[in-house]
N, C-alpha and C positions, 0 to 999 in steps of 0.2 A: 859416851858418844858425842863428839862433836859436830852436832849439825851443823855448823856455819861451812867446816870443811867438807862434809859431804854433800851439801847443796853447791859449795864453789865448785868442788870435783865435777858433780854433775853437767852442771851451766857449763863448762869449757871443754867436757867432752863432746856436749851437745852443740854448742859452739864451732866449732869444730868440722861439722857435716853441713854438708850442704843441700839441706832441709827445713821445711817449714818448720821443724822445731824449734828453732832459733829464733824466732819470731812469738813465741808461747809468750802466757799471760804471768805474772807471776804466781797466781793462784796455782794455773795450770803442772809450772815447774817446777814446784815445792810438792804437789800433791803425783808428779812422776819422778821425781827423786825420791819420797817416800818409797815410793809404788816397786821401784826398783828394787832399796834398798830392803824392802822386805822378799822380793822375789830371789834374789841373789841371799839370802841368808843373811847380809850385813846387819840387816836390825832382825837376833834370833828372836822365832817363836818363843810367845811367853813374853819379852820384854816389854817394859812400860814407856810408852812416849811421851814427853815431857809435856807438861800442860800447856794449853791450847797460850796462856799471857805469857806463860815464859818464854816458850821457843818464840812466840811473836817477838820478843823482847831482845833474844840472844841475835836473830837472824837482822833485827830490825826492819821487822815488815807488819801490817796489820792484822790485829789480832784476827781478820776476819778471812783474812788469806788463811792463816793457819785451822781455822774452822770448816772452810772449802774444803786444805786436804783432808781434813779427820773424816767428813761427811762422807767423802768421794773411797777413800779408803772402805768406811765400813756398808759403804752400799755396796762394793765388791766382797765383802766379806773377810779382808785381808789385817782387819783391826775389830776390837771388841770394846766398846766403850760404856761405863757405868758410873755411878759415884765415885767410886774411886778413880776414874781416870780413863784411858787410853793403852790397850796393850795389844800386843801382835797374835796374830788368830793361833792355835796352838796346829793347826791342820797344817801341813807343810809335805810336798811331795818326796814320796819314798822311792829309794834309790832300784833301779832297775836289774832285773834279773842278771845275772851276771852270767848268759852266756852268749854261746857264737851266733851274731847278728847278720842279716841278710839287708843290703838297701833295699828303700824301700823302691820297686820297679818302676822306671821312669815312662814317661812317653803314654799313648793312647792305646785303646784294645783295635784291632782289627777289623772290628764291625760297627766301628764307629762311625763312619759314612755312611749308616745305613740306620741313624737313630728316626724314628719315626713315633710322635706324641700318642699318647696313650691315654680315650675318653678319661675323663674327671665326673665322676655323680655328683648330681647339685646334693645339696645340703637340705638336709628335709629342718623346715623352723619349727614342727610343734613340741610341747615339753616333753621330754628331756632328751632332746638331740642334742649329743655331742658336737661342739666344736663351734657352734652359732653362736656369734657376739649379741651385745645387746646395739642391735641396728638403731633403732629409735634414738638412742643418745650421742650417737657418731656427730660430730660440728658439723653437718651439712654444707651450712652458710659459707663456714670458713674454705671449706674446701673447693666448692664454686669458687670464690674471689681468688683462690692460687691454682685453682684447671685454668680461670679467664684469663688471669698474668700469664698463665706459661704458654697459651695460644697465641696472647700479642707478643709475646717475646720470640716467636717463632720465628724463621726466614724459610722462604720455598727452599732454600737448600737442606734444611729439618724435615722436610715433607718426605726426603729418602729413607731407604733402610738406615738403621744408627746404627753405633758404632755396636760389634759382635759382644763385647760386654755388660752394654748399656750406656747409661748416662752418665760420665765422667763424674757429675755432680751428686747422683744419690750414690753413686759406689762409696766417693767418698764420705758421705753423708751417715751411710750405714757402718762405711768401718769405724769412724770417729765414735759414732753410738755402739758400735760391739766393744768398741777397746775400755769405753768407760761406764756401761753395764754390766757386761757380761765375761770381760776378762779377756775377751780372745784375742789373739795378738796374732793381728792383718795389718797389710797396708793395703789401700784402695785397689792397688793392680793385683791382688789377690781376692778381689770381690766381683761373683759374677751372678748380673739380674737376668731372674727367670722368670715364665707365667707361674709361679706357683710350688706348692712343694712335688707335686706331683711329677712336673715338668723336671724338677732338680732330680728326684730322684731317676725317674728314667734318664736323665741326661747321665748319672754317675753308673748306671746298670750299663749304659752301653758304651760309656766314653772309656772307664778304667776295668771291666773285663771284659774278659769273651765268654762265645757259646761253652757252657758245661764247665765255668768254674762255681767252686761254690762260694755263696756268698750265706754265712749266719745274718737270721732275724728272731727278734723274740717271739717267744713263744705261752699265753697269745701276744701278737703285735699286728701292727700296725696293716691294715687288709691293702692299702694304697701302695703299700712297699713288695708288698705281695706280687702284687699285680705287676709294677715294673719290673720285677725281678725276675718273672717266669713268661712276661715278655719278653724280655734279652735274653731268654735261654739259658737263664744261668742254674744252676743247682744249688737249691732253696734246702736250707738244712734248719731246722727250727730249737733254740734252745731255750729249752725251759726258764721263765721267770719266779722269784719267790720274791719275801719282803725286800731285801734289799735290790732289785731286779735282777739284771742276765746272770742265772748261774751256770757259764761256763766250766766242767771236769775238764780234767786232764786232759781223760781219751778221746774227749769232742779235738780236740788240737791234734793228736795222733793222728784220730780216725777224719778227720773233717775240714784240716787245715783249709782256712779260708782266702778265700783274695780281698773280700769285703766283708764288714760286719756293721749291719744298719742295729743301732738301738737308738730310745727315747729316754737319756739319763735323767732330766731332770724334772720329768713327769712321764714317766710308763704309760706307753697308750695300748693297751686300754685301764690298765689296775691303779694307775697313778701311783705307783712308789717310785723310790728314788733310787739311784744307782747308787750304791755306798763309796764311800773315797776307796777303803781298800780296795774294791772290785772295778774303781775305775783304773787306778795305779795298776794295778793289774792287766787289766786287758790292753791296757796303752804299752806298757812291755810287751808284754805277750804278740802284740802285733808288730810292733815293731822286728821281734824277733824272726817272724815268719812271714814279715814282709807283705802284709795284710793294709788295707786302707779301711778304718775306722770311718762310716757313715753317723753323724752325729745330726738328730731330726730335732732342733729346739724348738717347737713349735710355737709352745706358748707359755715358755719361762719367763715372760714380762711379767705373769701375774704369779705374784709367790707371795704369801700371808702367813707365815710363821715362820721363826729361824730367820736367821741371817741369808742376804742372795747366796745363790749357787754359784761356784765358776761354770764356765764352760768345759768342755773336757778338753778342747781344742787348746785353750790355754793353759790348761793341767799339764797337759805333753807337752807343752814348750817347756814350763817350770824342767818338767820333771827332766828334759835333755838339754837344758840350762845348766842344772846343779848337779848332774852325772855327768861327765865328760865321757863315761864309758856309754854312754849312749851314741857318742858318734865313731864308734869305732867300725872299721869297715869289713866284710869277711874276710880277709888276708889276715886282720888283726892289725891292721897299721889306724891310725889315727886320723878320721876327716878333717882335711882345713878348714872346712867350716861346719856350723853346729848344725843338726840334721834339722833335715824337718819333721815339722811334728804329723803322724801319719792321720789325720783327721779331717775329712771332707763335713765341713760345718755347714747345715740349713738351715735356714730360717724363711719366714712366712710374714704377711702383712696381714693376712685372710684372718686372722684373729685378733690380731690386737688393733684392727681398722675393721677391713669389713672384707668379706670373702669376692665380690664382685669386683675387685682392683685387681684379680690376678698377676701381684706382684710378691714375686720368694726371689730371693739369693743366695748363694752358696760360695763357699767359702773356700778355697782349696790351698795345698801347699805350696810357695813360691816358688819349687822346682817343675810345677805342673802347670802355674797359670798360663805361660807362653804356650805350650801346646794345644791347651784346649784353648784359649783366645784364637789361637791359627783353625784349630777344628771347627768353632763356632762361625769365623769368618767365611768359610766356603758351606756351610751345611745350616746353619740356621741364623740370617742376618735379623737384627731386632727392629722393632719400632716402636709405637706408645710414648713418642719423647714427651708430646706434654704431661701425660701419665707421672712419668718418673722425674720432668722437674716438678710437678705440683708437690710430689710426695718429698721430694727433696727439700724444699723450699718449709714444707708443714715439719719436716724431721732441724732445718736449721733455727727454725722461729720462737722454737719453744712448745708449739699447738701440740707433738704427737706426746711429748716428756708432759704434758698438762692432761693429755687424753689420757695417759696412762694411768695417772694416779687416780683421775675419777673414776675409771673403770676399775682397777683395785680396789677402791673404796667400797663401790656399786656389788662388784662381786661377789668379795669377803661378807658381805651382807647376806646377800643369797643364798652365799655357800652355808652361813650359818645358822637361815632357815631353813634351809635342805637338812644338813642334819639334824636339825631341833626335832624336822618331821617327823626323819628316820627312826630318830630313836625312841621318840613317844608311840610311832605303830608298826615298827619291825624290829623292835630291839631283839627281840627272840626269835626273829628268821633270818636275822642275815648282818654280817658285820661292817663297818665304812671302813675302806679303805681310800687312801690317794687324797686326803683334802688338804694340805701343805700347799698347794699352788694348783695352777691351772683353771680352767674353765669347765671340767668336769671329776666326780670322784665314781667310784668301784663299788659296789654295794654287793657282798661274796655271801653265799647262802650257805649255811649251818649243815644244811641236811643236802646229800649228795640223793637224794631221791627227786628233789626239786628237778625238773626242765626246764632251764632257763630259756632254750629255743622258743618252747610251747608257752614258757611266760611273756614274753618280747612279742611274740604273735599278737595275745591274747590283748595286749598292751595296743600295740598298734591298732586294733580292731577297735578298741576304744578312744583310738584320739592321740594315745601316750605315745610317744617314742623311747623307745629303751631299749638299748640293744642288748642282744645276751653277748657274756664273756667267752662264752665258749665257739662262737663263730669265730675266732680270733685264734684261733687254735692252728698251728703251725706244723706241719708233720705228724705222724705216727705215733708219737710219745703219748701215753696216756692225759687228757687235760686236768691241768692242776687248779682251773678257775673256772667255778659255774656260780652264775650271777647278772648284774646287769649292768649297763653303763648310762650314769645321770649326768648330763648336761642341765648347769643351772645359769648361766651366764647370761642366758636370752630369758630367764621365767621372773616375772615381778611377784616379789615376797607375796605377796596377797597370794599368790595363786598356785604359790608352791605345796602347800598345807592339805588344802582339796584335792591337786593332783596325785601327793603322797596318799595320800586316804583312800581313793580309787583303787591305785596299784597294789597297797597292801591288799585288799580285796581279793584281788586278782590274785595275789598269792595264796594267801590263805583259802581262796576257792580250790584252787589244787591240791594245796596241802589234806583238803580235807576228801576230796576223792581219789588220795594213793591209798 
């Protein structure tokens, strides 16, 4: 491989457009000519990338630029780095179903003028509620000093509704951090700020279908997703979760063809597993094919502690109709001029990895959809909170929220692994861990299908504990496949993890001994 010429290639393509990318760092442009050139296959899965002093040496640039891209690569997960060196992740997206494809359906649902917000339950903080950060260690200080900047930087002209998107500055603030976290490949005019996930999802229940289409959710999943979804009248169809999450059959797609499909791939809410590559490759065909718009909830993929980061799925389905051309074929069978888009409406949330009181999520949608709903949002829901979303802009430019993050990682992964130290010193014989790879909460599944986990969750509550049971999460009519509980450790200081567990087991084993 000759890098000199694949980085020149790059540079004069990018050269070329008339975009800030022409203006990149050099760090930056060696570390997205990489990024390309493994995305597009040019450097195949498997292959080893030349050592961080050579290529510095061959390209003539500093050995520390080349260290930049290796970092940035395998925080995306798209490089594997060891003793021996630097090689390309062997994961790579598989080529798509190969039949007659439907676009996917442009434009807004019908009752879209008619979207109206749907209550939010506050967050109960005592152990082990899901989803509660550790509040007490949030920068306070810092954040006061960039809400006061972004007040004095105000004009009475700011004091009106803002722009139907939001703030020019955090859009692009958060796409820059999705595209080099997370993998997703946006530009800012395809990022749109909302109060919350809650808000997003209702905004997607009633922006892109109508009354009585169906829309799949997991099963159990998500109770919030629920709720907007049988708000907007849609027909709620629930598919079964197992280890690797949604297991979509055949005859669910015969019998149940969807228009949406909301899942939690890279932490299952509530079981905490992961959606596996084959089943995401999958269902991203699969929708594609039936003209389905894939709901993707990342809620709280910032905290991951083992294994390498996850992509997103949103940028899985770019890969994956990148490197198939037969993904842009249209139903007539002729050939789209241009590459499809990838059918995935991306969430994200701040209520976790800051603090749930900013009431600020985003959403992500496909470049063929942003103009319409930016027009929809401008007559039906104009925004405000500007200093809101520069201070947060401003903490996501600085460096503050990339620093937040890692000490809550750190913070977390601590927790999490006196939570299960708990576990398995006084439940290892009632019930199994599942979900502790990432997130702020894991699954704890019970042995014996005689257990109530309802009646345990109760009993829990009555005592202080918050623990919800698995099977309220239950989706349809399908028999439930998970009875157990869900522990949130992210807000509970190690000290007091141990005591809380010891309680609970109590409480199980009290039941256990009156069936």
């Amino acid at each position: 491989m000759d890098y000199l010429l694949l980085l020149n290639s790059f540079s004069s393509a990018k050269s070329s457009l008339d975009s800030p990318n022409s203006g990149w760092s050099g760090q930056r442009k060696l570390h997205e000519c990489l990024r390309q050139a493994i995305r597009s296959g040019t450097l195949a899965p498997g292959s080893r990338l030349l050592a961080s002093r050579a290529l510095a040496t061959e390209l003539g640039v500093a050995r520390n630029t080349v260290l930049y891209a290796y970092e940035q690569l395998a925080t995306e997960g798209l490089v594997n780095s060891d003793r021996r060196g630097t090689t390309v992740s062997l994961l790579h997206p598989a080529r798509a179903l190969t039949l007659p494809t439907r676009s996917m359906r442009q434009g807004l649902s019908r009752r879209a003028a008619g979207l109206a917000c749907l209550p939010v339950a506050a967050d109960l903080a005592a152990g082990f509620a899901p989803g509660v950060p550790a509040l007490p260690e949030f920068p306070l200080s810092i954040w006061r000093r960039l809400s006061e900047k972004a007040w004095r930087s105000l004009g009475s002209a700011q004091l009106n509704y803002g722009a139907p998107a939001g703030e020019p500055a955090l859009r692009s603030a958060i796409a820059d951090h999705l595209r080099a976290s997370r993998g997703v490949r946006c530009e800012s005019s395809q990022v749109f700020i909302t109060d919350g996930t809650q808000a997003s999802l209702d905004l997607c229940a009633r922006a892109f279908a109508d009354p009585g289409d169906k829309v799949w959710i997991e099963s159990p999943g998500y109770g919030g997703a629920l709720t907007a979804f049988r708000g907007a009248q849609l027909n709620v169809i629930g598919i079964p979760v197992d280890e690797e999450g949604m297991a979509a059959q055949a005859g669910d797609w015969r019998r149940h063809p969807p228009r949406l499909i909301y899942v939690t791939p890279s932490h299952q809410y509530p079981s905490g597993g992961v959606l596996s590559l084959e089943r995401r490759l999958a269902l991203i065909a699969q929708a594609r094919v039936a003209g389905a718009l894939i709901i993707e909830d990342d809620y709280d993929s910032e905290f991951r502690y083992d294994g390498p980061p996850l992509a997103a799925m949103q940028g899985q389905a770019c890969d994956l109709f990148d490197a198939d051309p037969g993904c842009a074929v249209g139903v007539d069978g002729t050939v789209e001029a241009e590459p499809a888009d990838a059918p995935v409406l991306y969430l994200g949330t701040f209520s976790k990895s800051l603090f749930p009181g900013l009431r600020i999520g985003f959403l992500v949608v496909p470049q063929a959809l942003a103009e319409p709903l930016r027009a929809l949002l401008a007559r039906s829901a104009p925004r405000g909170r500007a200093a809101d979303q520069l201070a947060l802009a401003e903490f996501m430019r600085n460096g503050q929220f990339g620093l937040h993050l890692r000490r809550m990682r750190r913070l977390y992964r601590q927790r999490r692994d006196a939570l299960i130290a708990a576990l398995q010193l006084h439940m290892a014989d009632l019930a199994s861990i599942h979900g502790t790879s990432a997130g702020m909460h894991l699954a704890l599944r019970f042995h014996s299908d005689r257990l109530d986990d309802m009646q345990i969750s109760a009993a829990a509550m009555n005592a202080g504990i918050v623990a919800p049971a698995l099977s309220q999460h239950q989706i349809g009519r399908r028999k439930p496949g998970w009875s157990g509980l869900m522990l949130g450790y992210a807000q509970v200081p190690v000290e007091k993890i141990g005591p809380l567990v010891q309680r609970l087991a109590a409480i199980i084993r009290g039941q256990c001994h009156s069936l």
